[in-house]
MARBA-576485 format. One line per 10 residues: number of its first residue (from 1); their letters; for each residue x, y, z of C-alpha. Coordinates in Angstrom, 2 decimals. Layout:
NUM = A = X,Y,Z; ...;
END
This chain:
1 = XXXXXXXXXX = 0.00,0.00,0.00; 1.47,3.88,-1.22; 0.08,6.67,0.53; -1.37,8.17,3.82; -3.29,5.76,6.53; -5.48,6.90,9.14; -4.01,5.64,12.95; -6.54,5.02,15.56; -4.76,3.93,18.53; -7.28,3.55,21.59;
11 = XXXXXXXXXX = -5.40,4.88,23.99; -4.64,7.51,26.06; -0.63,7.78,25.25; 0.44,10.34,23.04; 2.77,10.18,20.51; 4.67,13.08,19.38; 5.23,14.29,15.66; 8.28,12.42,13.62; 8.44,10.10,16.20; 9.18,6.93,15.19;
21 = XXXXXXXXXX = 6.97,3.97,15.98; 7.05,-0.03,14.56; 3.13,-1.01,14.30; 1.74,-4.29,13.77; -2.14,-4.86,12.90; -4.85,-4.71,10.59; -5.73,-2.48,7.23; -9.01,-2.07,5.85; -10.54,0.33,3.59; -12.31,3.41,4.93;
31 = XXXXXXXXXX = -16.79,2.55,5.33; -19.50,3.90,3.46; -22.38,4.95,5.90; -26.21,5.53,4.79; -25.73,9.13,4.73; -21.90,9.67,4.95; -19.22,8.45,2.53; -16.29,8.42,4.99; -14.41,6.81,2.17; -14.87,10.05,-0.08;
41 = XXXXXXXXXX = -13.79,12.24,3.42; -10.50,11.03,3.55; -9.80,10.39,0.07; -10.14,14.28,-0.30; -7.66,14.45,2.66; -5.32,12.04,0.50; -6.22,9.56,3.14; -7.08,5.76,1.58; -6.89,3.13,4.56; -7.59,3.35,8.04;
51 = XXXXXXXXXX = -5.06,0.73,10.49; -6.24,-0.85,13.66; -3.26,-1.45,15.28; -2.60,-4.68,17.98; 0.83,-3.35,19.19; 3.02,-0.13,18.99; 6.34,-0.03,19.99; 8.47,3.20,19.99; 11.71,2.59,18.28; 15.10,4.29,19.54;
61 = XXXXXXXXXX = 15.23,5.94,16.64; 16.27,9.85,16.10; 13.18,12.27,15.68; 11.74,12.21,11.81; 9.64,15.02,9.81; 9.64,18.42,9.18; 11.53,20.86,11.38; 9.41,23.41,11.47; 6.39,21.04,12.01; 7.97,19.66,14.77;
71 = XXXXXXXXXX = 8.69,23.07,16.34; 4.85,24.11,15.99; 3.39,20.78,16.91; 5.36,21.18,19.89; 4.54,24.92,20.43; 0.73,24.07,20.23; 1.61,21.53,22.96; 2.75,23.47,25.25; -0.24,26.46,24.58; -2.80,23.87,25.37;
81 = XXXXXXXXXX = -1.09,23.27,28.47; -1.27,26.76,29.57; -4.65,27.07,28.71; -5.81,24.22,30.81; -3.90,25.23,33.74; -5.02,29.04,33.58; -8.43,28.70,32.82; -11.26,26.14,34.20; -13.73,24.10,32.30; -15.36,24.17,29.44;
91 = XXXXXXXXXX = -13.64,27.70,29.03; -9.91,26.02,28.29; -11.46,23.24,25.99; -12.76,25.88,24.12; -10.02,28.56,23.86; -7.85,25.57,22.69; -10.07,24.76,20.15; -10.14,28.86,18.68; -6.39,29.77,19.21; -4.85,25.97,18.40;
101 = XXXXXXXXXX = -7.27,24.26,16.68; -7.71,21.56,19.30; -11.14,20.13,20.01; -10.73,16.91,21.29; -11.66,18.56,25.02; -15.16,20.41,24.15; -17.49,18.41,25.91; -20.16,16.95,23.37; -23.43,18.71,24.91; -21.50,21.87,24.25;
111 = XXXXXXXXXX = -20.41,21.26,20.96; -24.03,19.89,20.44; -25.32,23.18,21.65; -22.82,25.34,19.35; -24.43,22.84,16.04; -28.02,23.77,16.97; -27.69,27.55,17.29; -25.48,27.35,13.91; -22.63,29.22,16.00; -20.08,26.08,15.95;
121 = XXXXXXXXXX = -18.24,27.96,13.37; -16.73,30.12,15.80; -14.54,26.86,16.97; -13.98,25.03,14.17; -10.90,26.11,12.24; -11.92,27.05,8.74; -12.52,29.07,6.11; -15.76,30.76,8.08; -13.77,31.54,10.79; -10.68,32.85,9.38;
131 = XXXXXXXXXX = -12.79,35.35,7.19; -14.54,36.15,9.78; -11.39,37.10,12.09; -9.70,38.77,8.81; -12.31,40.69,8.85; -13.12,41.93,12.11; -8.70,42.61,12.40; -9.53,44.54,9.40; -12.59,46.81,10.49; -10.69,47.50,13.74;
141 = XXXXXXXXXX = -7.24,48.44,12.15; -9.64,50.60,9.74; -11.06,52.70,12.13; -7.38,52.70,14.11; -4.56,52.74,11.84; -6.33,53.74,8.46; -7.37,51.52,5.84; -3.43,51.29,3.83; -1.99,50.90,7.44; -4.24,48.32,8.49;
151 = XXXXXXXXXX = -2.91,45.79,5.64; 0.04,44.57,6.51; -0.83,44.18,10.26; -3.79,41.83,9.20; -1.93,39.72,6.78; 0.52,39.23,9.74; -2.06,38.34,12.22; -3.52,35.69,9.27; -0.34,33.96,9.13; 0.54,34.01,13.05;
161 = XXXXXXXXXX = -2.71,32.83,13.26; -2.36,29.97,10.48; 1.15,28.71,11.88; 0.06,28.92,15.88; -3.10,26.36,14.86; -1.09,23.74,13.10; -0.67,24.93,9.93; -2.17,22.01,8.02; -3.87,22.08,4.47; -7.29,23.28,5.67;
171 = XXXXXXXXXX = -5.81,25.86,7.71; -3.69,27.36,4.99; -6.26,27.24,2.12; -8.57,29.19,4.75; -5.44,31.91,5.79; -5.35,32.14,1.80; -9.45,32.86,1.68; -8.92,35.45,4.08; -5.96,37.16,2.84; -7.68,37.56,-0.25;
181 = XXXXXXXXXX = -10.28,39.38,1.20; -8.20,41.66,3.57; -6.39,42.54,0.13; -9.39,42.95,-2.15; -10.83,45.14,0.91; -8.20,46.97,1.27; -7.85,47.79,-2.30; -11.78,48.66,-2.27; -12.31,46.57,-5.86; -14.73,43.63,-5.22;
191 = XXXXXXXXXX = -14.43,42.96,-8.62; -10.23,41.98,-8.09; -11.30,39.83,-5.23; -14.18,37.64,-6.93; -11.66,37.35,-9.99; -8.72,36.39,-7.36; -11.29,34.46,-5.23; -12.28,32.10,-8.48; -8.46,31.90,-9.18; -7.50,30.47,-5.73;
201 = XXXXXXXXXX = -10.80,27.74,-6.52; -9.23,26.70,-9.29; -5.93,26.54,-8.31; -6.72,24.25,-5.49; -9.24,22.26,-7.57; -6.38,22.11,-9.77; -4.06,20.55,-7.09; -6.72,17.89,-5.62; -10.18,17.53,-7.78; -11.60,16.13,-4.84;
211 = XXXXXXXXXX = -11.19,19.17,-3.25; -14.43,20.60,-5.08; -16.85,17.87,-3.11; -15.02,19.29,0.00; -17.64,20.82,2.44; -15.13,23.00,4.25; -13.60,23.98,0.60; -17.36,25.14,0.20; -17.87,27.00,3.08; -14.75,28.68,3.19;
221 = XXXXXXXXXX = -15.22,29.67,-0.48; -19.03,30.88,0.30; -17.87,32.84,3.51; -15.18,34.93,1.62; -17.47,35.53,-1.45; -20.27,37.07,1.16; -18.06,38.85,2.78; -16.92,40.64,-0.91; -20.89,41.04,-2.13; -22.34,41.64,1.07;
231 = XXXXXXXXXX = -20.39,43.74,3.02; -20.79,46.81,2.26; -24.70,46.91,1.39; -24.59,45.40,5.68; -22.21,48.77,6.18; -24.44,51.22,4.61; -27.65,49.73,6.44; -26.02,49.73,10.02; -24.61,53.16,9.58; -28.85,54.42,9.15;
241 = XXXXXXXXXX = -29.08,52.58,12.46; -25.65,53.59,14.91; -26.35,55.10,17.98; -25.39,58.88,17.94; -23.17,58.73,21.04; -21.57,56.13,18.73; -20.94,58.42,15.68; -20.18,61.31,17.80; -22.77,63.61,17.35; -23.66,66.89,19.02;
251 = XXXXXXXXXX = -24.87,65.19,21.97; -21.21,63.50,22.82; -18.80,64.92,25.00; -14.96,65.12,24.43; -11.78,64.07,26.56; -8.51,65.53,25.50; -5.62,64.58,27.33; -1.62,64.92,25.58; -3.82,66.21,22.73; -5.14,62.66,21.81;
261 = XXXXXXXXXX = -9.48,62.88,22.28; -9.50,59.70,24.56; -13.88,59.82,24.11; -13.66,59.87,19.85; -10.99,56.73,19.94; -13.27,55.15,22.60; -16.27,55.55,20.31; -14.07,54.38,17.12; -13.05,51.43,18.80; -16.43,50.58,19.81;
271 = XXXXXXXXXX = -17.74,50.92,16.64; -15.36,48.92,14.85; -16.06,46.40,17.25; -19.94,46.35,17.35; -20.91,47.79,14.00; -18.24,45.80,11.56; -18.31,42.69,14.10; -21.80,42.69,12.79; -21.44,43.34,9.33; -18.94,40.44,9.09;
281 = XXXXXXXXXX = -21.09,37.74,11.03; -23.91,39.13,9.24; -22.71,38.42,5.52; -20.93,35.19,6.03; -24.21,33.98,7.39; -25.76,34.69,4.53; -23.60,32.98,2.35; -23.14,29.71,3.97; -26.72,29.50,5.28; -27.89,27.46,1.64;
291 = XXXXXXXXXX = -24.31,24.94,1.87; -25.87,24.36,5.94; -29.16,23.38,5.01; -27.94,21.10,2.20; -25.69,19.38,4.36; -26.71,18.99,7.85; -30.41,19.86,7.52; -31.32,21.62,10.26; -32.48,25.01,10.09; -32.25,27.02,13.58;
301 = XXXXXXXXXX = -34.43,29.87,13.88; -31.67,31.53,16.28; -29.23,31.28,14.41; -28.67,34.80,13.17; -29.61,35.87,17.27; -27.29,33.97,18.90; -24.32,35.10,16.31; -25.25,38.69,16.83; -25.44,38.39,20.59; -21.91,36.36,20.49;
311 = XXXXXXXXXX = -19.63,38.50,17.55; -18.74,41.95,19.41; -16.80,39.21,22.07; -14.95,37.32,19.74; -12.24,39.42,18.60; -11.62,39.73,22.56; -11.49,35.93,22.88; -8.98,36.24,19.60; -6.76,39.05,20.01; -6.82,38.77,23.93;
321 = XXXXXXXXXX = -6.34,34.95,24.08; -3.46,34.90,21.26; -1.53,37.92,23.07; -2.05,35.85,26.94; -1.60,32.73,25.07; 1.85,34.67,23.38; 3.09,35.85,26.45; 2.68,32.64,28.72; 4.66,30.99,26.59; 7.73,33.27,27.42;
331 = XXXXXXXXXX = 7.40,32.26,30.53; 5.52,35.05,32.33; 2.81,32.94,33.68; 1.24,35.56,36.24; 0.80,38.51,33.45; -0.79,35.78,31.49; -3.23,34.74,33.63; -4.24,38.59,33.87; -4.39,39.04,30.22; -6.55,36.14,30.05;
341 = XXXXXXXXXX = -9.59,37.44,32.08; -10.77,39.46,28.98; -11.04,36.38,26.65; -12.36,34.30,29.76; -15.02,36.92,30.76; -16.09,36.87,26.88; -16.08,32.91,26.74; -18.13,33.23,29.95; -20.59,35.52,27.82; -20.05,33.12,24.18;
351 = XXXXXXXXXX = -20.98,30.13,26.55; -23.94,31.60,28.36; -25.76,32.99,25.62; -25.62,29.58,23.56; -26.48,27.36,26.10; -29.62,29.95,26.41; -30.63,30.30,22.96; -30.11,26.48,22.49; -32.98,25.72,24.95; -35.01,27.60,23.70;
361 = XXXXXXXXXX = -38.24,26.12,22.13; -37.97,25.89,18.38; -34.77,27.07,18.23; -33.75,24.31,15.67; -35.56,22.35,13.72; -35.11,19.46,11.18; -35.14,20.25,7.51; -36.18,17.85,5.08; -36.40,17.93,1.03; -33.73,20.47,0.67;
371 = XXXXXXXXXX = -31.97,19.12,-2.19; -28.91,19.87,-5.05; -32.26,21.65,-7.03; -33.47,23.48,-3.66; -29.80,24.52,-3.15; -28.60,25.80,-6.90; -32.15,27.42,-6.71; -31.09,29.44,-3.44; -27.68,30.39,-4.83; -29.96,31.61,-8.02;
381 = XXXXXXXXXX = -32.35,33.99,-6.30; -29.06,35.42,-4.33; -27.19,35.76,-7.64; -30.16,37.45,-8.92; -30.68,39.32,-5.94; -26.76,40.92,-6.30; -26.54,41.20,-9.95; -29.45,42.49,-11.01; -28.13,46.12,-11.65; -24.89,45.41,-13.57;
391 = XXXXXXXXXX = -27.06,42.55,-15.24; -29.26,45.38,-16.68; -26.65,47.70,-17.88; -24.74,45.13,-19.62; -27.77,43.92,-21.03; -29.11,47.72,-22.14; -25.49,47.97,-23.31; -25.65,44.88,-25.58; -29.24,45.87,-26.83; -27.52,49.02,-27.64;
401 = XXXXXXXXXX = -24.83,47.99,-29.86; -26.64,44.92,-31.67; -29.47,47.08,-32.88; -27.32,50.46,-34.02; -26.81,51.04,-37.24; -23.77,52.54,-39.63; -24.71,55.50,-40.91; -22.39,55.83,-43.66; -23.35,52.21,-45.31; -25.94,52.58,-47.38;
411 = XXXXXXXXXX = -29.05,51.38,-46.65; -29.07,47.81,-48.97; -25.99,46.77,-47.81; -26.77,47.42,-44.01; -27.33,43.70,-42.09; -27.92,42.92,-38.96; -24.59,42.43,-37.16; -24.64,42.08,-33.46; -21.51,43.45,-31.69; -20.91,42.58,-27.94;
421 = XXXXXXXXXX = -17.55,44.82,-26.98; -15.20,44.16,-25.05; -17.12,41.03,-23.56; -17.23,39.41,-27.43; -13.70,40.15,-28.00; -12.93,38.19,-24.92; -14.91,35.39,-25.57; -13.29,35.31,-29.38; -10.02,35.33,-27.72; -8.20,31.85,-27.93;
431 = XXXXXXXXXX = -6.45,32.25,-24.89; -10.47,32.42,-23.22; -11.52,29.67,-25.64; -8.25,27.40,-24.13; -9.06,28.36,-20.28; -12.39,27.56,-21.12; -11.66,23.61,-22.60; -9.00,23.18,-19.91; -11.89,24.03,-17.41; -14.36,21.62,-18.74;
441 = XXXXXXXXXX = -11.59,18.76,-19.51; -10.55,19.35,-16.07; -14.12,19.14,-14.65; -15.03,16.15,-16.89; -11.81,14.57,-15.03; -13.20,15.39,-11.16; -16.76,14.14,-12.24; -14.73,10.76,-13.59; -12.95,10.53,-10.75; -16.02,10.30,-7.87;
451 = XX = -16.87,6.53,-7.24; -19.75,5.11,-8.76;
END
């Protein structure tokens, strides 16, 4: 057998990364369940046997693997530690799984809770969540540093933020969603980011086919594009609806002191916080509420509650909890554990209001009959729903130029010639024409390639 196998061990010993280890026991091929292929999961993690092992022995053998892997696998070690020691139950289990990626510790009622109030994506590593911190770093270096200033800073805190959790494949490709949309943001050109969002699809399609039937490749892709499309239509409507005291208006008062106005950075903070906290959670909701459905079919009615209620606390829990999290690992424990009552204090808050919203009656409910049809009919409406204005002027602009006429031709030799600009002369193109056969070769291939 050539390739990756998936280790279950069934105990409690852990095994660091490159270590080496002589294994004897059984192979089989991954199951197919009545509604889960967990044969097509893993193949689209490269993953093609799973090994039940009767004995492992550790061989005296120097470390293997990757430096650097080693270094952060160890790193996140030691982070989880300090989290568990610092801060109690559930609270630790969860910071570890948003700073390190590690969920193994979130009790299941919890995580259960976090599924039926659709605000699990606040723990789980991916796309979702990446955008969604990208873009909250992003609204507050905005209102603080300016938007040009604000770039770099953000793209920084992507990567630290991608290398602290482990760095793997879905990790990066989410980092990469993100940056993209801290650039395209930045640059104020949604059209750039959908063009370099569609790029980084097919690039990674490109690399894995399988990577297109990837739920997480879906979501992460959905999240980003809401966040382009959405965003600012979210802006303009929670501008109408800011508190004055917010916006500073004549009613606020001012606090100078060494010539900085401590009261308008206050209220700048706040508002990057509240209102663009918002905006963010609000688009990327819509945008990954058709993929939820289709998959786990379950609609909660709280959904959209519970995230408002929970988003101006989670760049606390982030920022906080990576600079406590930063600074116990250099060894000063006891400033840690004070930097850490922010994010604790706001996983207190994350905690309570989900485990209230969740019992609520009603608050999810089982969804039924929402099919591939139900789901590219969704996506339609919202297409629709976003295009419709440039649809109209390019189509008034196409009406235009099929239907003039040349006024120097005379009138019998005058035929009807349709001419479609710049769009025609870039379908003509044969550089389009190759992309385009490429595409659907390529997409033939990944539809060839998905088990019978």
């Amino acid at each position: 057998v050539v390739g990756e196998v998936r280790l279950t061990t069934g105990n409690r010993t852990i095994y660091r990364y490159g270590q080496p280890l002589q294994l004897r026991g059984r192979l089989v091929t991954p199951p197919d369940f009545t509604d889960f292929s967990y044969r097509e999961y893993l193949a689209r993690k490269g993953v093609h046997s799973l090994f039940y092992p009767t004995s492992i022995e550790v061989l005296p053998l120097p470390t293997q693997g990757n430096w650097l892997y080693q270094q952060l696998y160890r790193l996140r070690a030691q982070g989880e530690q300090l989290l568990n020691r610092l801060l109690p139950e559930p609270y630790a289990a969860l910071a570890n799984g948003m700073l390190l990626g590690i969920e193994s510790g979130i009790p299941d009622e919890l995580y259960e809770q976090f599924n039926l109030t659709g605000s699990s994506h606040v723990i789980v590593i991916s796309g979702s969540n990446v955008a969604l911190i990208a873009g909250i770093m992003l609204a507050i270096g905005h209102r603080l540093l300016g938007r040009q200033r604000a770039l770099w800073p953000t793209l920084l805190g992507i990567a630290a933020y991608a290398l602290l959790v482990g760095g793997d494949a879905a990790v990066l490709r989410a980092a990469w969603m993100g940056a993209l949309y801290t650039v395209a943001t930045t640059l104020e050109r949604r059209s750039t980011a959908l063009v370099s969002l569609a790029f980084a699809c097919w690039v990674m399609t490109l690399a894995n086919p399988l990577t297109l039937w990837d739920v997480g490749f879906q979501l992460s892709s959905a999240a980003t594009a809401g966040l382009i499309l959405f965003s600012p239509g979210v802006v303009a409507f929670f501008q109408r609806l800011t508190p004055g005291w917010l916006t500073g208006g004549p009613l606020t008062g001012t606090l100078v002191v060494g010539g900085l106005d401590l009261m308008a950075t206050s209220r700048t903070f706040l508002r990057g916080i509240v209102q663009d906290g918002l905006m963010v959670t609000i688009a990327a909701n819509l945008s990954t509420l058709p993929l939820v459905l289709y998959y786990f079919g379950r609609l909660s009615f709280i959904s959209l509650m519970t995230n408002l209620l929970i988003a101006p606390v989670q760049p606390l829990i982030m920022l906080w909890g990576s600079a406590g999290l930063l600074v116990g690992l250099m060894g000063l424990t006891t400033i840690a554990q004070l930097i850490l009552w922010i994010p604790w204090l706001s996983l207190v808050w994350t905690v309570t209001v989900v485990q209230w919203t969740a019992s609520l009656p009603g608050a999810s409910v089982a969804l039924s009959g929402y099919g591939w049809r139900q789901l590219c009919a969704t996506y339609g409406v919202i297409a629709l729903a976003v295009l419709h204005r440039p649809l109209r002027q390019v189509i008034e602009k196409i009406r235009q130029q099929a239907f003039a006429r040349r006024p120097q031709a005379p009138r019998a030799q005058q035929q009807f010639r349709p001419h479609l600009g710049l769009f025609g002369r870039a379908i003509n193109h044969p550089v389009t024409i190759g992309l385009l056969t490429v595409s659907t070769i390529l997409l033939w291939l990944m539809v060839r390639s998905q088990p019978d």
